[in-house]
N, C-alpha and C positions, 0 to 999 in steps of 0.2 A: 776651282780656286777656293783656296780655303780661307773662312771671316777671321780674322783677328779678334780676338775674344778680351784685348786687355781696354779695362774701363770697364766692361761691360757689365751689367747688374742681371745676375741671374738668380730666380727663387727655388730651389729644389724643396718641394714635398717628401715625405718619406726620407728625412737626413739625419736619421740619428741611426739607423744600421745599414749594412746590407749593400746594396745597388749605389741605393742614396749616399752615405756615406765616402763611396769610393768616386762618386759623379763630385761630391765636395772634394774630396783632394785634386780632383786632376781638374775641376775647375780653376779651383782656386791659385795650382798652381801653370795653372794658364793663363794668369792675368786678371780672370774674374771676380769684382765684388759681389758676394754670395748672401742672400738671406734665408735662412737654416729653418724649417720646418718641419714639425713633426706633435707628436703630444707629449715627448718625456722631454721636458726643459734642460734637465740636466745629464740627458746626453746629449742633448744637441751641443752644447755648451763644453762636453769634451771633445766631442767634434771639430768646435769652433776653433778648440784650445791648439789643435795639432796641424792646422793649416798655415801655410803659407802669410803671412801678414794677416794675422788672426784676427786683429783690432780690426781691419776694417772692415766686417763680415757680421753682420746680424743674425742674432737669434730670437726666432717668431714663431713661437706656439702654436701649434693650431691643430685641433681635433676635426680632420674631415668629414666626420659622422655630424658635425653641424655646422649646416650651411649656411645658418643666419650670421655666424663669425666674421663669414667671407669679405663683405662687404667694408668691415671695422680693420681685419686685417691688409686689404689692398690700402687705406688711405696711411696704416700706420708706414707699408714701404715709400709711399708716395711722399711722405714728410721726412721721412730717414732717410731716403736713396734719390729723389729726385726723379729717376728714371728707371723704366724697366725695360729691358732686352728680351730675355727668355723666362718660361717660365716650363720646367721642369716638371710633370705630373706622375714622380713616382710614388706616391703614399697609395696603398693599398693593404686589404690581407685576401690570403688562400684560402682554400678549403681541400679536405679529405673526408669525404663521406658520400654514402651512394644517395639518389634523387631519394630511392622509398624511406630512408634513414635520415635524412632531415629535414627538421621541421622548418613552417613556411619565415618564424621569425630569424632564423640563419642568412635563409638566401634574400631575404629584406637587409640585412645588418651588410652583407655583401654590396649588396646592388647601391645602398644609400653609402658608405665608403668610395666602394671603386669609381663608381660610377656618377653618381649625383653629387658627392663631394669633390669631384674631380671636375664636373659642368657646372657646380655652384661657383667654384672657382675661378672658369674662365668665363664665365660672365662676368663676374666684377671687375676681372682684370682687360675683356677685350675693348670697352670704352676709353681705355688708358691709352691700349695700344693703337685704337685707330686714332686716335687725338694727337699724338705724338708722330704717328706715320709711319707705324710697321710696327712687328712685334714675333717670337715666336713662342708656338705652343710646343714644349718636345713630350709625346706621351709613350708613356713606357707600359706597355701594354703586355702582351707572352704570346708565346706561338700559340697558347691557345684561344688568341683571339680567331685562329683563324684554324686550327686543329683541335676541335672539343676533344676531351678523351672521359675515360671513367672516373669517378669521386671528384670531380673540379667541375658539376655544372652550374651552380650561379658562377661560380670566378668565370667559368669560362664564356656565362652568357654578360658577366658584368662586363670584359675583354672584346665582346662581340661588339656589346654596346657603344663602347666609346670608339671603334673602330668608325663605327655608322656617322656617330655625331661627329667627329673631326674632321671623317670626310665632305661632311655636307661642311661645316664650318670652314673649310679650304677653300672650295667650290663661291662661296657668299663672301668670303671676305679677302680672296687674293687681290681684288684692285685696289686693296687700304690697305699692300702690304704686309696685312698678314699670312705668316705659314706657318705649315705644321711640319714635324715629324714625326711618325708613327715608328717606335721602335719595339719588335719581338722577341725578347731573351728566349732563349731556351733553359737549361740550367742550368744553374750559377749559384755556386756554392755560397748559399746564405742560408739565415734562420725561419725562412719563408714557410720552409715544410713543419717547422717545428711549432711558431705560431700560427699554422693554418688551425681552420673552425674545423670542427668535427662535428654529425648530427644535431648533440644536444647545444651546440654553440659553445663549446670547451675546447680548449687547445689540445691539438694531437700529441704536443711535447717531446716529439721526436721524433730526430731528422731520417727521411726520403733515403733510401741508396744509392739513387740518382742524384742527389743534389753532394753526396758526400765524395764524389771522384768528379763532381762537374767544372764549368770554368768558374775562374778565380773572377770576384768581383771586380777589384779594381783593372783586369782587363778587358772584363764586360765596359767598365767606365772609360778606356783611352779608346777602345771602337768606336761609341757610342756617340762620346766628343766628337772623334774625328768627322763620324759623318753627319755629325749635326755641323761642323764648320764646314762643310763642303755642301750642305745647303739638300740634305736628300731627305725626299720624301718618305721615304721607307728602309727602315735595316731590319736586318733577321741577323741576332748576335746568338749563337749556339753554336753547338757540336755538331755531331751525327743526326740529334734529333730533327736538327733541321732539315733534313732532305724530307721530313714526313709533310711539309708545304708543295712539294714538287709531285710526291706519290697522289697526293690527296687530289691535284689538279690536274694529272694526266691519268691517273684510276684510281677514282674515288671509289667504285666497288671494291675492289684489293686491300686501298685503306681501310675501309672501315671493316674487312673482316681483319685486317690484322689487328685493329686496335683494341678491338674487343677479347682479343688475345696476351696483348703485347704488355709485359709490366711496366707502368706510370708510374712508378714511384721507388 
């Protein structure tokens, strides 16, 4: 049975391209009051500008790289919105670059983003949500939370990571209510590969082959939705790639000699 989403106040992280952006339209045009984060104000703001009843949708700043923010940005939805329903964890960045090629402040700039910007986050917000009496977390995560491959291993151990903490965080906090959804895109044609980190911590600046024939965002975003109103714990939104979840758990020797083979990018 699927939730009714109109009223509902939802924060998307990572809303000014991408994933984010297209989780803002088809929220929005689901009934959702939306509050728009990201770090470039003035895209969030054309974002804002092309949704569904735009006025009533906030736009709220926030650089995930600091966590001290977090706790100033939950009271300012708490004054503006009244209420919070979901809260969206897609802000992140990629990476391309092998383990011996980057240095250790990369996979630190990684891990403090993905990962620690994204648990600073629900920290501040799970107090709200057990006081009110439910809440959900939807984390958008990638199949390689759970299929590492070549040139992505902090993204893929920051992906690991949050996998660990939600889970345990579902386990702790189902009887107040709260749930999660873990969701794993495969690719999806965004600008993900282009601002991935490179070794020196510098932009790859251009796009993946995989990402340039992959799915379209905004249908990554009506999946997405949907099985987050049908209340699922887990999606895997992808192509082809996706069957690499199924090889890896019925022959994981197979997998990993093919992937050490197989083009990622």
């Amino acid at each position: 049975m699927s939730e009714s989403l109109a009223d509902k106040v939802v924060w998307i992280t990572g809303a000014s391209s991408g994933i984010g952006e297209a989780l803002a339209r088809e929220y929005a045009r689901r009934g959702a009051q939306l509050v728009l984060s990201a770090r470039r104000e003035e895209e969030l703001e054309r974002v804002r500008a092309g949704l569904v009843n735009s006025e009533a949708h906030l736009v709220l700043p926030l650089d995930l790289a600091n966590s001290d923010a977090m706790a100033a940005a939950v009271e300012q939805v708490r004054q503006t919105c009244g209420r919070l329903d979901q809260v969206v964890h897609n802000g992140g960045i990629s990476q391309r670059s092998l383990v011996a090629d980057t240095d250790l402040s990369v996979d630190r700039q990684i891990m403090e983003v993905n990962f620690f910007g994204t648990v600073a986050l629900t920290k501040a917000v799970l107090p709200w949500f057990k006081a009110q009496g439910g809440g959900r977390f939807v984390v958008i995560t990638s199949l390689v939370g759970e299929l590492p491959t070549p040139l992505r291993s902090a993204y893929s151990a920051s992906k690991h990571a949050l996998h660990g903490f939600f889970e345990s965080l579902r386990a702790e906090e189902y009887d107040q209510g709260i749930r999660v959804t873990l969701v794993m895109p495969g690719f999806i044609r965004t600008q993900v590969s282009i601002n991935a980190l490179t070794g020196d911590g510098s932009r790859q600046g251009t796009m993946d082959d995989a990402q340039q024939t992959a799915m379209a965002p905004e249908e990554c975003a009506k999946r997405l939705v949907e099985a987050v109103q049908r209340g699922r714990d887990q999606v895997i939104i992808a192509g082809r790639e996706g069957a690499g979840i199924y090889l890896k758990r019925w022959a994981p020797s197979l997998y990993r000699r093919l992937i050490r083979k197989m083009k990622v990018t």
